[in-house]
N, C-alpha and C positions, 0 to 999 in steps of 0.2 A: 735201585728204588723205582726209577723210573725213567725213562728212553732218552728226557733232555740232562738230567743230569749224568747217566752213562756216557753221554755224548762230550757234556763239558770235560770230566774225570779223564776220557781220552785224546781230547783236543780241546781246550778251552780257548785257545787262540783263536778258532775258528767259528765262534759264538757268537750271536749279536748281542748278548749282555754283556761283552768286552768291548761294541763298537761305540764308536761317538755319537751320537742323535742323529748328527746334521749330516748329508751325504757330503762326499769329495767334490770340489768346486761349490759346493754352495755358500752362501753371502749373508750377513746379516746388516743390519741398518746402522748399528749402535751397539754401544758397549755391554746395554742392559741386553738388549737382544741376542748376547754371545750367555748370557749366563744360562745355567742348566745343560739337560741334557749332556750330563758326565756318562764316562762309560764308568762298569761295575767289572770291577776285576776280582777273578777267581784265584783265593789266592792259597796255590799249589800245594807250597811245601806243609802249609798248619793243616790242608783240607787232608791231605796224604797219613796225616801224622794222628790224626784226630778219628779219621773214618767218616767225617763228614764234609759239610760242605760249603766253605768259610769264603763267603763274598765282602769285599768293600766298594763303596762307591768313593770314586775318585773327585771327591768335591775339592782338593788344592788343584783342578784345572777347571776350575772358574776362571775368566780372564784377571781376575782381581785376588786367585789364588788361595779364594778360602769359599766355604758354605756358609760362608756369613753373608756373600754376594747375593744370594736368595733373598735372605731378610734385608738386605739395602733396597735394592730392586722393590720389594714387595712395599714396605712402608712409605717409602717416597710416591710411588705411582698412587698408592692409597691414600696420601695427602692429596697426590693433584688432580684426582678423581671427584673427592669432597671437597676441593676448592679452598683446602687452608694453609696452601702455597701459590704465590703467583711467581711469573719468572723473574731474574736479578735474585729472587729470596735467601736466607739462609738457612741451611739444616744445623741443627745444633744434637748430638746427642754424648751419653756417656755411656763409653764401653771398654773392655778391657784391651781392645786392640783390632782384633779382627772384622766388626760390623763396621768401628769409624772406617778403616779400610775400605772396604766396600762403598762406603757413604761415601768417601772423600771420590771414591772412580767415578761412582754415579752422579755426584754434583757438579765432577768435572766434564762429564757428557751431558750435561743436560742444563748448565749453566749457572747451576746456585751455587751461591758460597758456604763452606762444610767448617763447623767448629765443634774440637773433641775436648769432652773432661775425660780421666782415665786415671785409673790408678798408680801411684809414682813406682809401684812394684812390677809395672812389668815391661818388657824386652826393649833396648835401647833401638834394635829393631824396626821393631813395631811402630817406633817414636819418630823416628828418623826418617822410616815410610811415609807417615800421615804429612810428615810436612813437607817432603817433597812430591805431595801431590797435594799440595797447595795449600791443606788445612790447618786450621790454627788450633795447636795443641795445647792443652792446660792439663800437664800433669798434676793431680793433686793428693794429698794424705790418706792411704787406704785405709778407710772405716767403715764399720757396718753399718749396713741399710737405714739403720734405725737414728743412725747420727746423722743431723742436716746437714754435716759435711762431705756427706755421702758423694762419690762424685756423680753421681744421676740425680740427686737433688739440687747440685750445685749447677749442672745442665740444665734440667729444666728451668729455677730461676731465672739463668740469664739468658735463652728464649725469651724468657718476658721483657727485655727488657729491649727488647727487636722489635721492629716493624716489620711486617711482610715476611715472618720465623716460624720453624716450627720445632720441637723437640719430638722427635721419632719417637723417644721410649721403648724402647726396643724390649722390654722386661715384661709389659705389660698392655703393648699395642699386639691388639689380637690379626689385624693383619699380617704379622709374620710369622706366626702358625701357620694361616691360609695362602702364605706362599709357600709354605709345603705341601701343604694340602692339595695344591695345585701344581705343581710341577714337583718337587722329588718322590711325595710316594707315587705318584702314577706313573712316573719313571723306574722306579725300583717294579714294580708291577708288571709294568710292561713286561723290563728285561729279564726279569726270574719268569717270565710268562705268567703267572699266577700259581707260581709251584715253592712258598718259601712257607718254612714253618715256622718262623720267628725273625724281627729285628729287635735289633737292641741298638742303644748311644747310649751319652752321657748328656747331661745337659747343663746349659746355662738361662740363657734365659725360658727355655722349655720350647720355643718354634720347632724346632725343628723334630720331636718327642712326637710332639701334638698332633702336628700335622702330618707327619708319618703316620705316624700311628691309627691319629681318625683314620685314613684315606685306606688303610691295609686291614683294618678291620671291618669297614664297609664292604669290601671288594670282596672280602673273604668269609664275610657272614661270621665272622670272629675266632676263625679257623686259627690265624697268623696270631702268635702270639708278641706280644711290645715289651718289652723289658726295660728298664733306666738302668743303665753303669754310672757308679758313683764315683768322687777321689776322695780322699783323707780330706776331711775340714768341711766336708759339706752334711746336711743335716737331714738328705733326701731320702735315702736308704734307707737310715734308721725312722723318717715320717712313711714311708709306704711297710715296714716291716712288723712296725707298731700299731696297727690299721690307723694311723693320722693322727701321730702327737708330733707336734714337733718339739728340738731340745735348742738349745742353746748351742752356735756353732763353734767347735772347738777345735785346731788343728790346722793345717796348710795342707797343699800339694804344691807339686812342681807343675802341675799343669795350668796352663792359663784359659782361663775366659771360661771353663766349666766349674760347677758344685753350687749350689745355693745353700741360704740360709731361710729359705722361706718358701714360700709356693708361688709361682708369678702368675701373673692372669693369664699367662699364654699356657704354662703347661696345667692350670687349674681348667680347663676347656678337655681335660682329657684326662687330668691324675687318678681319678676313680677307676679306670678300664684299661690300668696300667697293669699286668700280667706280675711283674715279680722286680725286684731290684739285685744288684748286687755290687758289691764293694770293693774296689778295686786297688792297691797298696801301690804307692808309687815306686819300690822295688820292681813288681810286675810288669809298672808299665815302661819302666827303664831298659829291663830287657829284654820286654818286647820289641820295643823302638830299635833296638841295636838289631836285634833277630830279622828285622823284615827289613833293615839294609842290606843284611848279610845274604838272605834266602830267597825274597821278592825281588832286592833292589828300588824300595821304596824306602824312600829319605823323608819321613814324615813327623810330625809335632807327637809331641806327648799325648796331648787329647785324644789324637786318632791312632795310637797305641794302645792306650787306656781299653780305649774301642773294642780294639784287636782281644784285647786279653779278655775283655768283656764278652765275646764273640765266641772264643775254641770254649770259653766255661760256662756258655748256655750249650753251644750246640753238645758238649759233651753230656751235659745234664739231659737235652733231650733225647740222647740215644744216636746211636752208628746211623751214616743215611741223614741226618736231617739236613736242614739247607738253611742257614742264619743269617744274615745280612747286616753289616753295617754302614759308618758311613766314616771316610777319613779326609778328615775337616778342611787342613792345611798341609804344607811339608813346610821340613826342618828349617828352614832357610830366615823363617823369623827367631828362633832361637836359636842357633849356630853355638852363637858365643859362648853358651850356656849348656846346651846339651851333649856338646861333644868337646867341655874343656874340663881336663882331668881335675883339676883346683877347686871348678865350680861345683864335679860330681863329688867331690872330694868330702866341701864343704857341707851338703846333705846327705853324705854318709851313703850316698851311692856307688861308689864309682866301686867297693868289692864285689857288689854284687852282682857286676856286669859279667859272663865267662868269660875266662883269660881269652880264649879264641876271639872274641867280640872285641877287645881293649885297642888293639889298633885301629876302630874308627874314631876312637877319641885323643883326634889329633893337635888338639887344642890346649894349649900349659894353663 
């Protein structure tokens, strides 16, 4: 297609869209200061398989191990920018795992005390995490948005009920788009050179869609085309498929911290000039997730499998040669217990459809 991706195809190891940002011996200040600047790994066995040319950005090496680290970093510094955090403060927000994460590293560098609501459905993990790094966890009853028991309505509340608090809102605080905006798509950019025909994710709260997304359509005169990957239960898909009805959400995934039931004000900063959706079965992304332990040797979350599968079925939609870009969130290591135990595949009626050649990673009774 073209001289750099010839180049990747015969050595991608020797690409600087595989490298780290920051050179060998160099130093940062602070934890916030480590976040970004992932490398984007080319990944071989689907690009081989596909005829195209299937990139992810490796966001579980943020030092906080997820691409939620972007959105902690962004909204806290965007509090103390506008002055509605002072120091000692507390961050208060509700998320399904991964952002409190991030929130709890960055209030642990930077000296505020971090309080999560979260849903009592997900990853013992996740849980276990947040408060061995210090924050005070409120698991509570998983309801929809629309019930005040929501647990982001139950966050915000008790923000109010603080002195010197803030509640990030991560759903609907437009600063964590514009930390994409500003550091991962101009990083994807960079590292494809300005030579990609489309990204696609999934989303949860929409940051990381938006900001992508703006930053690669400016760059690109609206060449790059943005895609949304969707999981079972979320209502996204069928609102971008339908030109913008939304339905009532119906259904679960196995994935955590992505699909909505609504449009958030982060990714409503951008849902208009979203290129196309598609729908992604948690089948797919179960044996994806086993497939890039097996072929990459990437040990990664459901999400950023979702991703994957989201990714070979654009790039194959747009034709041999293309170049598509994702982004893989987390690895496995927050859900272990779940993803790779045959009981728990058992009991969502996954575990046949993993190939028998795949079934010894799930070593887990």
């Amino acid at each position: 297609m073209f001289s750099l991706l010839r180049a990747r195809l015969a050595h991608p190891h020797q690409l600087q869209a595989g490298r780290r940002g920051f050179g060998i011996g160099s130093t940062v200040q602070s934890f916030t200061e480590a976040v970004g600047n992932t490398p984007l790994i080319y990944l071989e066995t689907l690009s081989k398989q596909t005829g195209c040319n299937i990139f992810g950005k490796a966001e579980f090496q943020n030092p906080g191990g997820s691409i939620k680290d972007r959105a902690a970093v962004g909204v806290i510094r965007d509090a103390e920018e506008k002055g509605r955090i002072r120091p000692g403060g507390t961050v208060v927000e509700g998320t399904a795992g991964n952002t409190g994460i991030g929130l709890a590293h960055v209030c642990r560098s930077r000296g505020y005390k971090c309080v999560i609501f979260m849903p009592n459905t997900q990853s013992q993990e996740k849980i276990d995490l947040l408060r061995m790094l210090g924050a005070e966890v409120h698991p509570v009853p998983a309801v929809p948005f629309e019930n005040p028991q929501n647990y982001n309505h139950q966050a915000r509340a008790y923000a109010t009920t603080l002195d010197n608090a803030i509640w990030t809102d991560q759903f609907d605080n437009t600063a964590n788009a514009y930390a994409h905006y500003l550091t991962t798509g101009p990083e994807i950019w960079s590292q494809m050179q300005g030579k990609l025909d489309a990204f696609v994710c999934s989303t949860g709260t929409g940051g990381t869609l938006a900001g992508v997304g703006k930053y690669l359509k400016e760059k690109s005169d609206g060449k790059t085309q943005v895609w949304l990957a969707d999981p079972p239960g979320s209502v996204l898909h069928t609102y971008l498929s339908s030109g913008g009805k939304l339905v009532e959400r119906k259904g679960s995934s196995i994935t955590e911290g992505i699909g909505q039931g609504r449009v958030t004000d982060n990714l409503a900063t951008f849902v208009n000039d979203i290129d196309g959706s598609l729908m992604i079965s948690d089948e797919k992304s179960i044996v994806m997730l086993y497939q890039l332990l097996d072929s990459e040797g990437l040990y990664l979350g459901a999400s950023s499998a979702l991703n994957v599968v989201a990714t070979v079925e654009l790039a194959e939609k747009l034709g041999k040669g293309s170049s598509v870009v994702t982004v893989l969130c987390d690895g496995a290591y927050r859900y272990q217990s779940r993803l790779f135990s045959k009981q728990w595949l058992r009991s969502k009626e996954l575990y046949d459809v993993i190939p028998e050649d795949l079934k010894k990673y799930a070593v887990l009774d």
